[in-house]
C-alpha positions in Angstrom: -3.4 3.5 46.8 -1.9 2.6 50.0 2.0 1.8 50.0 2.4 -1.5 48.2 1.6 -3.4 51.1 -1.7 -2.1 51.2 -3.2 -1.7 47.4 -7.1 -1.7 48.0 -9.9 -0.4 45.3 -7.1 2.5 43.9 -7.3 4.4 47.1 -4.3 6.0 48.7 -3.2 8.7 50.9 -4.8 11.3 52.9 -5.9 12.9 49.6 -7.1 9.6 48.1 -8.6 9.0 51.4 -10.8 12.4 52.1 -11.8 12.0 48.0 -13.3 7.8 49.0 -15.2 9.2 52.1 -16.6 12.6 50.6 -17.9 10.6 47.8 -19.4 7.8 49.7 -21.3 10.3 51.8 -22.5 12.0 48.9 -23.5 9.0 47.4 -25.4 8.1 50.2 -27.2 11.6 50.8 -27.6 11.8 46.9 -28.1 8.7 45.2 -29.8 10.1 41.7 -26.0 11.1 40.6 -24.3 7.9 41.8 -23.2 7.4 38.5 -21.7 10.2 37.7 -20.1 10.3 41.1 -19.2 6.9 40.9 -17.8 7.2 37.3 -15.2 10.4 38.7 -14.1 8.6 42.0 -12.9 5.8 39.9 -11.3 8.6 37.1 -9.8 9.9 40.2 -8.2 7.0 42.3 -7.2 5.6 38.5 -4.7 8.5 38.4 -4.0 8.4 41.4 -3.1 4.6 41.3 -0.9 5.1 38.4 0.9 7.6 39.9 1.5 5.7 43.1 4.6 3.8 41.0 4.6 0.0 42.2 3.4 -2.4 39.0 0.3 -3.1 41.3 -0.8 0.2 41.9 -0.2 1.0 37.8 -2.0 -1.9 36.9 -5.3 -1.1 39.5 -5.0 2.9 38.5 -5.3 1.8 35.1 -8.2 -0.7 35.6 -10.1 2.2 37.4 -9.2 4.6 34.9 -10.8 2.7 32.3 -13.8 1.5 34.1 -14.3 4.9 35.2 -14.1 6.6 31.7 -16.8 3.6 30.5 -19.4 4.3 33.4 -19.5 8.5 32.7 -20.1 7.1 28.8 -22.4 4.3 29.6 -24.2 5.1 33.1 -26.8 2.9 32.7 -24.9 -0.7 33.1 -23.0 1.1 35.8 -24.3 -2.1 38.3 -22.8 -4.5 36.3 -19.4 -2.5 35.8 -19.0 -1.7 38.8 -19.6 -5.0 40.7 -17.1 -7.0 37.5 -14.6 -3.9 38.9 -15.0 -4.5 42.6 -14.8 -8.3 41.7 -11.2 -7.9 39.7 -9.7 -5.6 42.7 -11.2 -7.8 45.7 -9.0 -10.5 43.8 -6.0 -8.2 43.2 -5.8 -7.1 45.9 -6.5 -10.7 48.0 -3.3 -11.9 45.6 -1.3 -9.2 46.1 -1.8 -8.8 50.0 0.9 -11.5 50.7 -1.5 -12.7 53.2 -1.3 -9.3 55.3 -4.5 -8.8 57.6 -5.9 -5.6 56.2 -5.6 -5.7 52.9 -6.7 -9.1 52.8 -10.0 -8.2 54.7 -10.4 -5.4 52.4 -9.9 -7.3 49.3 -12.2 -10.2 50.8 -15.1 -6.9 51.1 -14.6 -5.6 47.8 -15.0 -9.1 46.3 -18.1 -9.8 48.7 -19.3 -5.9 47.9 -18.9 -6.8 44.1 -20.6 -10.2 43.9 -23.8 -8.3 46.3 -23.7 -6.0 43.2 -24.0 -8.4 40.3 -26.5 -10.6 42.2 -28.7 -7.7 43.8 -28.0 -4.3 41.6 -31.0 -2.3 43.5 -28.7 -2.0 46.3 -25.2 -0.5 44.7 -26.0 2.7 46.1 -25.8 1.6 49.4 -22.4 -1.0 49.1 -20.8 1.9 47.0 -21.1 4.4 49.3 -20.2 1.7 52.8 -16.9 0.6 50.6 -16.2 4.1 50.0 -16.5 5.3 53.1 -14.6 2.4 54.5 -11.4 2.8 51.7 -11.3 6.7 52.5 -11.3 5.5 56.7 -8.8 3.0 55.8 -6.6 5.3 54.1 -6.8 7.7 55.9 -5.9 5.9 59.1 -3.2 4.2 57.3 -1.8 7.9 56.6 -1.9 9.0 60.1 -0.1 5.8 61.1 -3.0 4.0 62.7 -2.8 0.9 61.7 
């Protein structure tokens, strides 16, 4: 995750970052092993969330920790995990974005991304790998002290 002022979908620094965008181009290129992708990117930016130390961050690294550890067990109602997961973080992060531009934008897409998901499941591949892609930009850019 980003500093505090920035938690969005458990991604955070340059690491964090590169990990989002490598795996939403992957997922893209390959979509047959979105779930197992999907399932370690979440693994992934769980520990990274919990190590990023604000209750917030904890609280989001644990949620993706979990619903990461479920999807590698049970891959085949990965649609319907994933878009209850995006639904919870667009909302976390909306309420914990103290009404900050990008974080509220991003939380606004996860929550968008995550109803799409519920509603029409056929097309997680693509909304997984976008919001990837767009976390890893984000935090990237955030690193380098874009934005």
């Amino acid at each position: 995750m980003f500093a505090i002022s920035l938690p969005s979908f458990a991604v955070s620094g340059l690491i964090g970052g590169i990990i989002a965008l490598i795996f939403g181009i992957l997922i893209l290129i390959f979509p047959r092993i979105l779930n197992y992708l999907v399932g370690i990117a979440l693994i992934l930016f769980g520990i990274l969330g919990i190590l990023g130390g604000s209750p917030l961050l904890i609280i989001l690294g644990i949620l993706s920790l979990i619903f990461g550890i479920v999807v590698m067990i049970f891959p085949r109602i990965l649609n319907y995990l994933l878009g209850a997961y995006l639904i919870i973080v667009g909302l976390v992060t909306i309420l914990g974005s103290g009404f900050a531009l990008v974080p509220l934008i991003s939380g606004i897409i996860l929550l968008v991304f995550g109803i799409l998901i519920m509603i029409f499941p056929a097309i997680i591949n693509i909304l997984i790998g976008i919001a990837l892609i767009i976390q890893g930009a984000i935090a990237i850019g955030h690193y380098f002290g874009w934005f």
